[in-house]
C-alpha positions in Angstrom: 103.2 81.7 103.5 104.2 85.5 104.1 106.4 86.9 107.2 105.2 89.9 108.3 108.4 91.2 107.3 107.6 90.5 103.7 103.9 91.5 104.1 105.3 94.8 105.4 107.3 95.2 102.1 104.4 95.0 100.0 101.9 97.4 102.3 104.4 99.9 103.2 102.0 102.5 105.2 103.5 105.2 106.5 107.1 107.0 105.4 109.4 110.1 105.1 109.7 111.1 101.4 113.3 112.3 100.5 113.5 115.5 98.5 112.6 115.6 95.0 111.9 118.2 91.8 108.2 117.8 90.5 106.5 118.0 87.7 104.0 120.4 86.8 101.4 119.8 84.3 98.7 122.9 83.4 95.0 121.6 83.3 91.9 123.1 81.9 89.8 123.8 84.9 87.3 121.7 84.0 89.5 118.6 83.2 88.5 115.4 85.1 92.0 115.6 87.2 91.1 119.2 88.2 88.4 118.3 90.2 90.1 115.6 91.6 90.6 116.4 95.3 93.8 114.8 96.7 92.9 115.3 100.4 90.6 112.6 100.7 89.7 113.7 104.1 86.9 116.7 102.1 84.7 113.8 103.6 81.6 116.3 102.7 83.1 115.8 99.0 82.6 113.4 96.2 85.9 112.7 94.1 85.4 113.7 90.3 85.7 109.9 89.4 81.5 109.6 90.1 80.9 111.9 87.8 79.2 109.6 85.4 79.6 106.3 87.7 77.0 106.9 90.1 77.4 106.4 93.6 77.8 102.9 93.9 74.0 102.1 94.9 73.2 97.9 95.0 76.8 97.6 94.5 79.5 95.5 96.6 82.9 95.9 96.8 84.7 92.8 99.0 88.0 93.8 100.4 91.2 91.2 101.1 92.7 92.4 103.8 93.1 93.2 107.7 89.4 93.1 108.0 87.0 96.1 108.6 85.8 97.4 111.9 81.9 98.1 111.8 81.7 100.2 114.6 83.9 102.6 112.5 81.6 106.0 112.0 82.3 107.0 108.3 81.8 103.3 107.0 78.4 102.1 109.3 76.2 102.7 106.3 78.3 100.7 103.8 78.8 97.4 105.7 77.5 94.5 104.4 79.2 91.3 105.3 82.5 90.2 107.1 84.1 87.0 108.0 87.5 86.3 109.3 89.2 82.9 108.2 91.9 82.9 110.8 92.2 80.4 113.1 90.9 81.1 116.1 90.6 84.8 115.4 88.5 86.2 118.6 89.8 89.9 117.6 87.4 89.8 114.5 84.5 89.5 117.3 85.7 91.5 120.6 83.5 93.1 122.6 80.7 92.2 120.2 81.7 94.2 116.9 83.7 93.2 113.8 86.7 94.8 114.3 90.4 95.6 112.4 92.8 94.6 114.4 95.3 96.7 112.7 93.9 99.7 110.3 95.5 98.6 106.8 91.5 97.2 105.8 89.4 100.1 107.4 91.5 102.5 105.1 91.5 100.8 102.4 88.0 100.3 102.8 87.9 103.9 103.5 89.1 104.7 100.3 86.5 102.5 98.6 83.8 104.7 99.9 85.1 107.6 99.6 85.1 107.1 95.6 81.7 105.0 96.0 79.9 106.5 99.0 77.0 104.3 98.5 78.4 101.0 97.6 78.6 97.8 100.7 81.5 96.7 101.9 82.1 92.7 102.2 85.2 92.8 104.7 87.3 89.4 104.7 89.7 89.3 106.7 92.6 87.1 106.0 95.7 88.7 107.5 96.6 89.4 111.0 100.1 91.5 111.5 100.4 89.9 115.3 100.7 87.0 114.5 104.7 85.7 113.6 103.2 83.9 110.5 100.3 83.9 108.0 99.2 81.8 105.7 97.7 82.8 101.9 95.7 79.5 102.6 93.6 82.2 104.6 93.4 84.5 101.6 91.7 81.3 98.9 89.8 80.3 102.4 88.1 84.1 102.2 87.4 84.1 98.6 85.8 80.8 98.8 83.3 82.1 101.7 82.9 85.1 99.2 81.6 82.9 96.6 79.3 80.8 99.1 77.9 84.3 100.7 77.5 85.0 97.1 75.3 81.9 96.1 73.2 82.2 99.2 72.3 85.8 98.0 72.1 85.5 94.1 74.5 87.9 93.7 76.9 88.0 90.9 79.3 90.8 90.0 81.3 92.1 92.9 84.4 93.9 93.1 87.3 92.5 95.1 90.0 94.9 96.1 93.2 93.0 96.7 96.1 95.5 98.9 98.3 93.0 99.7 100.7 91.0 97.7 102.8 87.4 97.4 106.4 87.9 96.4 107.8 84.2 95.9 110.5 85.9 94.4 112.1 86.7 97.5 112.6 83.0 98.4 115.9 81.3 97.5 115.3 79.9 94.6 115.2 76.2 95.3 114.0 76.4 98.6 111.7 75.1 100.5 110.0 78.5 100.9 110.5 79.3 97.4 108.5 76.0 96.4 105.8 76.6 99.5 105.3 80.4 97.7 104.5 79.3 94.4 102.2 76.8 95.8 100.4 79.6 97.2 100.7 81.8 94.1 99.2 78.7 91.9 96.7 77.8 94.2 95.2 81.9 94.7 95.3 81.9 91.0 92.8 79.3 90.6 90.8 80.7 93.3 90.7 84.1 91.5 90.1 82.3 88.1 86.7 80.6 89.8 86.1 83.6 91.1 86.0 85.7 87.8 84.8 82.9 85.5 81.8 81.6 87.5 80.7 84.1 89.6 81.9 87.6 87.7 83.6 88.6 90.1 86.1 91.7 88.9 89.6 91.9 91.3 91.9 95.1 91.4 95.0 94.6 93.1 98.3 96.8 94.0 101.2 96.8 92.1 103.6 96.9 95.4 105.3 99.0 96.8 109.0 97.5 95.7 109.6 100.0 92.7 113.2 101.0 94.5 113.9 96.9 94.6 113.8 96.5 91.5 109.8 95.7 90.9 109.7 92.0 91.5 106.5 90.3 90.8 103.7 90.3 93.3 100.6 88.5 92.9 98.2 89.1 92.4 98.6 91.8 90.4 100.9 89.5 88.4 98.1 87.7 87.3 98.4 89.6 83.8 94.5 89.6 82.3 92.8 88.0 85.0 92.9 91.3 87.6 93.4 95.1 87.0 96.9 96.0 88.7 97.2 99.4 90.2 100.2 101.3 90.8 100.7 104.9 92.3 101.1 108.4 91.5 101.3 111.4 93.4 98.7 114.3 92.4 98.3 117.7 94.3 97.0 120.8 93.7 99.7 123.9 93.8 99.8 126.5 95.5 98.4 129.9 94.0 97.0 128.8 91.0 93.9 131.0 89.5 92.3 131.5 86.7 91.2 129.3 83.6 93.3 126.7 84.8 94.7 124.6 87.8 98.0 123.9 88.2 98.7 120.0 89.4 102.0 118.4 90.7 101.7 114.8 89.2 104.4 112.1 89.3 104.7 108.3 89.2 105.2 107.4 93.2 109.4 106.6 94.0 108.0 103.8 95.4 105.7 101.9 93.4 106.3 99.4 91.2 106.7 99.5 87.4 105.8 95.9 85.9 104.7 95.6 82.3 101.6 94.2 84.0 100.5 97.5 85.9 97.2 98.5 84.3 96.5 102.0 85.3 97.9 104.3 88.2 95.5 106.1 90.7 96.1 108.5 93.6 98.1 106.4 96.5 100.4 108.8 97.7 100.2 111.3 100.4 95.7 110.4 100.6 93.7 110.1 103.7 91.6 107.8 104.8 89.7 106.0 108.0 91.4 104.6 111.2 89.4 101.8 113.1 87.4 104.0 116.0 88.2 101.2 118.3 91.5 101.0 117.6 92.5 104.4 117.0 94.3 104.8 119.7 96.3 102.0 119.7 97.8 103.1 116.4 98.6 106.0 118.0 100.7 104.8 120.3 102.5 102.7 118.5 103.3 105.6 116.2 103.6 108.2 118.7 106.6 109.3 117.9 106.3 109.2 114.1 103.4 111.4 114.8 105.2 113.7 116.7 108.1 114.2 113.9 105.7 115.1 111.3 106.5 111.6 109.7 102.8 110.3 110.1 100.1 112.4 109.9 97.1 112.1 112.1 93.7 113.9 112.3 90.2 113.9 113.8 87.3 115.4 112.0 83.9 115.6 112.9 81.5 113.3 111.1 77.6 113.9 111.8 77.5 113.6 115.6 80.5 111.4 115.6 84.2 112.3 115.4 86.5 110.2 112.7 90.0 109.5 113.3 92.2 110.3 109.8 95.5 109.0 108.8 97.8 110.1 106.1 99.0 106.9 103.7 101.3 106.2 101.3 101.1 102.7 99.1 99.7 101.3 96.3 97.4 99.7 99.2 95.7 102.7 98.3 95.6 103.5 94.9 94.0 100.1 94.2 90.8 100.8 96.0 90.3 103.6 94.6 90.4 102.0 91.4 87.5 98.9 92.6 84.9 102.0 93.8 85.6 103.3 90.6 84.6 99.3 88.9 81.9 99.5 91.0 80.6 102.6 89.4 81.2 101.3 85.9 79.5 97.9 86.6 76.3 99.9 88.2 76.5 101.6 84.7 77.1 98.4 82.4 73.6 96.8 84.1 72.1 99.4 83.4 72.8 99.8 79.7 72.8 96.2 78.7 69.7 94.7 81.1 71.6 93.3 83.6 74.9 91.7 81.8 77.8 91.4 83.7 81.0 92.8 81.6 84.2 90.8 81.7 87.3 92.0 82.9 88.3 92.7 79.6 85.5 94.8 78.6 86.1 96.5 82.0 89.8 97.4 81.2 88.8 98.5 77.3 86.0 101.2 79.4 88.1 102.1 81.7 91.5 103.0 78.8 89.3 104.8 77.2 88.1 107.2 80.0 91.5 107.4 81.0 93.8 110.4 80.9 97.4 109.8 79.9 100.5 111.4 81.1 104.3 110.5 79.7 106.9 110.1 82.8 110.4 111.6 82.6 111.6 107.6 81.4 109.1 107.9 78.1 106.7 105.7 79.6 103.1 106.2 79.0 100.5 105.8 81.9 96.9 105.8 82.6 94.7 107.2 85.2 91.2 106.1 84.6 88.8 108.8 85.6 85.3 107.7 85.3 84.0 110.5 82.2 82.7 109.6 79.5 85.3 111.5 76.7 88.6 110.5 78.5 91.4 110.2 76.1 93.0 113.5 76.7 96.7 113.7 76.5 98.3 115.1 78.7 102.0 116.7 77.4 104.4 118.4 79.3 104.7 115.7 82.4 108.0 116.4 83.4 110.1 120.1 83.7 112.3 121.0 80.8 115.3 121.5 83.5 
């Protein structure tokens, strides 16, 4: 069982940055990180990662989170599913619509189809922040309605995005709690391994956001083999830069975590993506005055003859996603090659080093950011400023 308090350790959304000295690293201007775009809110843009992944067509992604409202413009197209297994949840169904009843699961779904514009969105909702207490009983209760949605349909194969995190850790050890937490951790582990085993199913979850704590272990991106575990980095184009190549800030984010376990790193720092159109301005409010010192960003695009509300994010909540639009991609492409197999996790992680660039942080540390072109392996020198 998580306290919001706890929940809100691993999520961290929205947060002034302290000053700090960046790195710059020279790319060729045709390098897969170059045509990265960091402002994910170029909603007329595809990232470079579908570059040879496709678009995501006949592909699901299912996202454990806050749920994902339908109504929500940007995301109409991709919805396939939803259920909410909170008691008595009446949010999930007010005023007719699926809705978030925060914004954590529309943006990371947001983020999703912004790397996979065409791939559907299974939105189980298993958290609710207004509530004094939730259970991970909610989370295993989701994944088994995956897998029965899953059966009824003959499908095999999906994604699951995972942005939220268990940290029995923080428990005395001993304790009731601690003993209730690693109940939970035990019993989503099993869950997952079902999921994975029988049905195919391929989970990316974030690292956390507790790399100034120390890094304890959250799961389940703990769960070393059995899901991909994202961490974040910050990547943005500077200023002035012309010619044969584009000059990139890239660093490991201060705040994400560092575990052994952390497969690869992906954009989650300082990336936009979708607030909940019915909601919207609730979130305002509530950060109105954030907003007004700079501290959370906010912004409303047009979006065919609708308008989008945007928000500015921080948190390996969103470097993960990124990461499962990107599996989606590469399971599209598996299919394809090998008549319908499914690949294994493992076989996903070997495609996905390999298509990876790698940058060295200031600690020695190697890192990968997978990038969806066929050819990765580059090596990127040079991460971090002589001075």
């Amino acid at each position: 069982m998580n306290s919001n308090s706890d929940y809100a350790r691993c999520i961290e959304l929205a947060r002034p940055r302290p000053a700090r000295s960046t790195a710059r690293l020279a790319l060729r201007a045709d390098h897969a990180l170059a045509r990265h775009e960091p402002e994910w809110a170029e909603l007329a843009e595809v990232p470079a990662f579908t570059a040879l992944g496709g678009d995501g067509t006949n592909e699901h992604v299912a996202v454990l989170d806050t749920g994902i409202e339908r109504a929500t413009a940007a995301l109409r197209d991709n919805w396939a599913a939803g259920v909410s297994t909170i008691p008595g949840d009446n949010f999930f169904w007010r005023g007719g619509y699926r809705t978030d009843s925060f914004f954590h699961g529309t943006a990371t779904g947001g983020i999703v189809a912004q790397t996979m514009p065409r791939v559907r969105l299974v939105a189980l909702k298993c958290f609710d922040q207004r509530r004094a207490r939730n259970d991970a009983a909610w989370w295993v209760a989701a994944i088994d309605w995956l897998h029965r949605w899953q059966e009824r349909r003959g499908i095999r194969g999906i994604v699951v995005n995972v942005s939220m995190g268990l940290a029995p850790g923080r428990a005395p050890r001993g304790s009731a709690a601690w003993t209730k937490a690693w109940q939970d951790v035990r019993a989503l582990e099993r869950a997952i391994a079902r999921s994975v085993d029988e049905f195919g199913n391929v989970y990316c979850a974030a690292a956390a956001n507790d790399g100034q704590r120390g890094s304890p272990a959250a799961y389940p991106a703990a769960f070393d083999g059995l899901v991909l575990a994202v961490g974040s980095i910050r990547l943005a184009r500077a200023d002035g830069d012309s010619g044969s190549e584009s000059r990139f800030l890239v660093e490991l984010s201060e705040f994400s975590n560092t575990n052994a376990y952390v497969d690869f790193v992906c954009p989650g720092e300082d990336v936009w993506s979708f607030l909940p159109t019915r909601t919207a301005r609730a979130f305002r409010r509530a950060y109105r005055g954030a907003i007004r010192a700079g501290v959370v960003r906010v912004t409303r695009v047009r979006y065919g003859r609708r308008r989008q509300w945007l928000v500015e994010l921080d948190g390996t909540s969103f470097a993960s996603p990124a990461l499962a639009g990107m599996v989606a991609g590469l399971l599209g492409e598996y299919k394809r090659a090998n008549d319908g197999r499914l690949p294994t996790t493992a076989e996903i992680r070997r495609v996905l080093v390999e298509r990876s660039e790698r940058f060295v942080d200031p600690t020695g540390r190697t890192w990968l950011v997978p990038t969806m072109l066929a050819g990765g392996n580059a090596v990127l020198s040079g991460f971090h400023d002589d001075d």
